[in-house]
C-alpha positions as CSV (number, residue, x, y, z in Angstrom):
1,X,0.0,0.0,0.0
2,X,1.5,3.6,-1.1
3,X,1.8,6.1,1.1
4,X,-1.0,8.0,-0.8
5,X,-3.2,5.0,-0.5
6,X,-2.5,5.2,3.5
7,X,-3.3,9.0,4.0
8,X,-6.2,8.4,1.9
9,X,-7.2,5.8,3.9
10,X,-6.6,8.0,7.1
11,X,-8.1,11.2,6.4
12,X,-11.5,8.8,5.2
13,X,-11.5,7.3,8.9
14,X,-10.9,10.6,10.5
15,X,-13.8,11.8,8.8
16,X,-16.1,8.8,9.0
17,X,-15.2,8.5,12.3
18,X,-17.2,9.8,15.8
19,X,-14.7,9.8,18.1
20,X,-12.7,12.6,17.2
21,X,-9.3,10.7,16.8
22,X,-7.6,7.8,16.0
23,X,-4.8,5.5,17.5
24,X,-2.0,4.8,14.6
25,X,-1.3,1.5,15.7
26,X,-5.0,0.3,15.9
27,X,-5.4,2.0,12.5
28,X,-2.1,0.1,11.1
29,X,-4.0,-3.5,12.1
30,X,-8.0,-2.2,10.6
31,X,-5.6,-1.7,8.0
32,X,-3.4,-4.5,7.4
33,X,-0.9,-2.4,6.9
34,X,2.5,-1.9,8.7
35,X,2.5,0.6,11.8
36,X,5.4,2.8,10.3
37,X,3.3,3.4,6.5
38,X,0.2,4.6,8.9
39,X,2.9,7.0,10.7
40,X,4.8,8.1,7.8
41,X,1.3,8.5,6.0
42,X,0.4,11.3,9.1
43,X,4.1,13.4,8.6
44,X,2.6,13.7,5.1
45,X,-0.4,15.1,5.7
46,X,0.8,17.5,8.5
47,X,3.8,18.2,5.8
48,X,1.1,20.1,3.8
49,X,-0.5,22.0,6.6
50,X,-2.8,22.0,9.1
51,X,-5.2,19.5,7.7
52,X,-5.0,17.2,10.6
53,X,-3.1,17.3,13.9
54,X,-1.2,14.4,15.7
55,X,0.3,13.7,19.3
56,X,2.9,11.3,19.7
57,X,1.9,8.6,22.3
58,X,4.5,5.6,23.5
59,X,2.9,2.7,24.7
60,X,4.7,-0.6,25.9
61,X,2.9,-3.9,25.2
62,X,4.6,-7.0,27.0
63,X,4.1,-10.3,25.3
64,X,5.6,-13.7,26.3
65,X,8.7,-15.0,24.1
66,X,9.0,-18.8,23.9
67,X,9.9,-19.7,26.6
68,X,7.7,-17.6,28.8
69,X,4.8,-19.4,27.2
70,X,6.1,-22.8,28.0
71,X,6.5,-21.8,31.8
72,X,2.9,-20.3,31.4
73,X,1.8,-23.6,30.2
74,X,4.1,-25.6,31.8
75,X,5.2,-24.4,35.2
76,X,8.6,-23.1,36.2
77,X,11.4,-25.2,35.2
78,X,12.2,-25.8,39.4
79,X,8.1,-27.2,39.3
80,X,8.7,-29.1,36.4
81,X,12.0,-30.8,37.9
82,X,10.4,-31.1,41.1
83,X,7.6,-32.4,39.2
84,X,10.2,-35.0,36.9
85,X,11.3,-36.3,40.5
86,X,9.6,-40.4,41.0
87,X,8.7,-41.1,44.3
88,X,11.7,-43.1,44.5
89,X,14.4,-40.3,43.4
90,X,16.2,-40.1,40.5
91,X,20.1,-39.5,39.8
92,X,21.5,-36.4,39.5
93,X,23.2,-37.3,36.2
94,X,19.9,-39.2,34.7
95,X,18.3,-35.7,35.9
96,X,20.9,-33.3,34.1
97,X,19.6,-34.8,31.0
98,X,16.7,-33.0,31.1
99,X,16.3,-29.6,29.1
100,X,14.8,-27.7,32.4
101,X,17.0,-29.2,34.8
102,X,20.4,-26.5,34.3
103,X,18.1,-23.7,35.5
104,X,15.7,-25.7,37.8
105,X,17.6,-28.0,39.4
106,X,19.6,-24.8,41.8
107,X,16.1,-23.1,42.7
108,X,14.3,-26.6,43.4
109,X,17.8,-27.7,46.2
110,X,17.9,-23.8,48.1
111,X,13.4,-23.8,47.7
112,X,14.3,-27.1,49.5
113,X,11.6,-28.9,46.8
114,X,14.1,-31.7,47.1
115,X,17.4,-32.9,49.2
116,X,20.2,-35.0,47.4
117,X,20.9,-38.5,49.4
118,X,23.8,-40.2,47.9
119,X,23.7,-39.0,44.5
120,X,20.0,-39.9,44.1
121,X,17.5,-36.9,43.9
122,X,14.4,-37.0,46.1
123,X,11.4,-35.1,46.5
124,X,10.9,-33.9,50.0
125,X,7.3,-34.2,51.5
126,X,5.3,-36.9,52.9
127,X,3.6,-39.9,51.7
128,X,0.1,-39.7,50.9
129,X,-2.8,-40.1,53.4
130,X,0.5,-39.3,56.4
131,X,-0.7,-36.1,58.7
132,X,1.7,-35.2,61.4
133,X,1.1,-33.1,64.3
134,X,4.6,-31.9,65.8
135,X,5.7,-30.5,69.3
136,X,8.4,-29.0,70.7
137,X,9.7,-28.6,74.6
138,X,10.3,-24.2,74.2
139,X,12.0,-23.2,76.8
140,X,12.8,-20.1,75.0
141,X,9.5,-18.6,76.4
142,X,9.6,-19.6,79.9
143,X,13.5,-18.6,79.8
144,X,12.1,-15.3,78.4
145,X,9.3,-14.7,81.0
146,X,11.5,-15.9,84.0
147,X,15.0,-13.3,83.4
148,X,12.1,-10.4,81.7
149,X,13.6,-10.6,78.1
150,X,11.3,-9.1,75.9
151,X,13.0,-10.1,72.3
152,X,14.0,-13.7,72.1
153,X,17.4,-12.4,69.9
154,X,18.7,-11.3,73.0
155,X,18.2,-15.1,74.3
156,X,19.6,-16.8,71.4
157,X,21.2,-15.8,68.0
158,X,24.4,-13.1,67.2
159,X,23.2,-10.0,69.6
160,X,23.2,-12.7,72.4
161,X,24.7,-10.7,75.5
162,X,27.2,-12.9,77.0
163,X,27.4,-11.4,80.5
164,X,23.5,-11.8,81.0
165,X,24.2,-15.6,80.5
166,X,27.4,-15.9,82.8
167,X,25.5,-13.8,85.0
168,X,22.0,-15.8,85.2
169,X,23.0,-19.0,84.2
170,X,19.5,-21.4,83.2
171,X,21.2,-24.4,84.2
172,X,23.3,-24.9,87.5
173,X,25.7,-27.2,87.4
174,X,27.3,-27.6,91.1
175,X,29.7,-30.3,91.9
């Protein structure tokens, strides 16, 4: 399509139209036509005057490449190789064959999605129909209430004061 062709086209929109205006890009697909004839079809017609008048507008459209679709459809490549996994595990190297496992297999081991027992890859999770209810002793919180610590990282962790501990010991050990 000539450029002639495409301003004709454009000023026959812009005058059939109701809405006062028209979007280039949308234009260039009712068209068929590529999106730069459509623009260098409008410097034309504002070359000659004012017979119409333009804005510039940017917009960004994001659209999935490849392999953005095949995660979209597919799952991430850490799902998919936590996914690959038998019940039984799987070797690393019979694992490393797999397209998705370069870029899967790092995120799936620090997600902790599965946990590497003498070169044989296993999911982590339970077996199916096991619930487990667990419980723990604490005495972080009774410590805590006893000396009047208010943040349990001055009971245990880096910012630990020493000389509280040496000073109220929990345990006694006398001989």
């Amino acid at each position: 399509m000539a450029d002639n062709t495409a301003a004709e086209l454009l000023l026959q929109k812009l005058r059939d139209g109701e809405c006062g205006g028209l979007d280039s890009l949308e234009l260039a697909g009712v068209l068929g036509v590529d999106h730069q004839q459509v623009v260098g079809a409008v410097k034309s017609l504002q070359s000659l005057g004012e017979i119409i008048e333009a804005e510039q507008r940017t917009s960004k459209r994001w659209e999935l490449n490849a392999e953005g679709q095949e995660i979209a459809e597919s799952g991430s490549h850490e799902v998919r190789v936590l996914q690959s996994l038998p019940k039984e595990g799987l070797l690393q190297s019979e694992l490393m064959k797999l397209p998705i496992a370069k870029v899967g297999f790092s995120k799936a081991m620090s997600n902790r999605w599965i946990r590497l027992d003498k070169a044989v890859l296993l999911p982590m999770g339970l077996p199916d129909g096991v619930s487990v209810i667990a419980w723990g002793l604490s005495l972080e919180r009774p410590t805590m209430i006893k000396y009047g610590i208010n943040n349990i990282r001055e009971l245990v962790g880096h910012k630990v004061n020493l000389q509280m501990v040496y000073d109220s010991p929990v345990c006694r050990l006398d001989s």
